[in-house]
N, C-alpha and C positions, 0 to 999 in steps of 0.2 A: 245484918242483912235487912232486918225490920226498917230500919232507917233509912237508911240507902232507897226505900221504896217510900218512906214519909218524904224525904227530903226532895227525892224526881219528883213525887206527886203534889208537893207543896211549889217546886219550879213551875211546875205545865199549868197550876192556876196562873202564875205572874204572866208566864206566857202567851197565857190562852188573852188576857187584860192585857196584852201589849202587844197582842199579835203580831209574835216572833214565830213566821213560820216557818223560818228555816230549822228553828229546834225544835219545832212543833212536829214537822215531817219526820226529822233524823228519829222523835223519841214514837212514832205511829207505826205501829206494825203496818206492812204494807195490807193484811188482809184484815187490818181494825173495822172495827165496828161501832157506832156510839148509837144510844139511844135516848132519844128524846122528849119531852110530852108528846110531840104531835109528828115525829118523823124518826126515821133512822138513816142514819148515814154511812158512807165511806169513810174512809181517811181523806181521798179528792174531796171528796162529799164535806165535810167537815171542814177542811183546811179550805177551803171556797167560801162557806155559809161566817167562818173568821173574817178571811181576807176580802170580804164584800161588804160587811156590816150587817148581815142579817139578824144575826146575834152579835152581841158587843155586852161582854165579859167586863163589866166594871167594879165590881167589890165581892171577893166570899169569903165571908166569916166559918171558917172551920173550927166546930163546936165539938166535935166527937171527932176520933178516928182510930182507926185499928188493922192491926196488916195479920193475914194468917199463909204463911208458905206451903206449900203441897210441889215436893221435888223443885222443878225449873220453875213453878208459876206463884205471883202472888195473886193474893186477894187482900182487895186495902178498902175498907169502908169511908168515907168522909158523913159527917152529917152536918150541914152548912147550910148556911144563909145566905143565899145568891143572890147577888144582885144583877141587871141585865137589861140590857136593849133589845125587844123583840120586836124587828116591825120599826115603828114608830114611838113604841111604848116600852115606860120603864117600870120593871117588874121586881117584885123580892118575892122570892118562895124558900121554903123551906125543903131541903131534899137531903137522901139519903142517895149518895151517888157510889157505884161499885165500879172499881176499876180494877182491871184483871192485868199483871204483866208478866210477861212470858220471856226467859234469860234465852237470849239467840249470841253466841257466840260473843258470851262475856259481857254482853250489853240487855241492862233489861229494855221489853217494848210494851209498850201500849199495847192491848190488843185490843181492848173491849172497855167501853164507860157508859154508864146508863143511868139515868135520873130519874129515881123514885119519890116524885113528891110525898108528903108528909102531910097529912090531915090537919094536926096541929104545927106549933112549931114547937 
């Protein structure tokens, strides 16, 4: 099962870099949530800020990760090296990003991702 939540979570980066939002929606809980340094979003909210180029998901190095299950829901840590189009500007930060998925009728969902930058890297 661990994997199963490596491997989704290793898709929705290529994803998110190719902005495929049709698999981007299907894998978004409908009542997700993402957080970000400077905003928080919806799943609309999110899949918009993609499909516009607000942000533009171009390279992340996944340096750490680790999945912990609790009944239906995981918890998968990443600690990566993002790279990114913010604006105008191209950015690399280092973050510790938590994404939470929650098994809704045999499918796991996104429900929650949030980016913790990292003092160091």
């Amino acid at each position: 099962m661990e994997q199963t939540i490596i491997d989704l979570s290793k898709n929705k980066w290529d994803w998110m870099m190719e902005r495929q939002l049709d698999e981007l929606n299907n894998l978004f809980h409908e009542k997700a949530v993402f957080v970000h340094m400077g905003a928080t979003f919806s799943k609309n909210e999110e899949t918009d800020v993609i499909k516009n180029g607000s942000i533009v998901y171009k390279d992340v190095d996944i340096q750490e990760i680790s999945v912990q299950l609790i009944d239906q829901t995981a918890i998968l840590l990443n600690k990566v090296s993002l790279v990114a189009v913010v604006g105008a500007t191209e950015v690399t930060n280092p973050f510790v990003v938590t994404e939470v998925y929650v098994q809704q009728e045999d499918q796991w969902k996104l429900a929650s991702m949030s980016f913790t930058k990292l003092l160091a890297p």
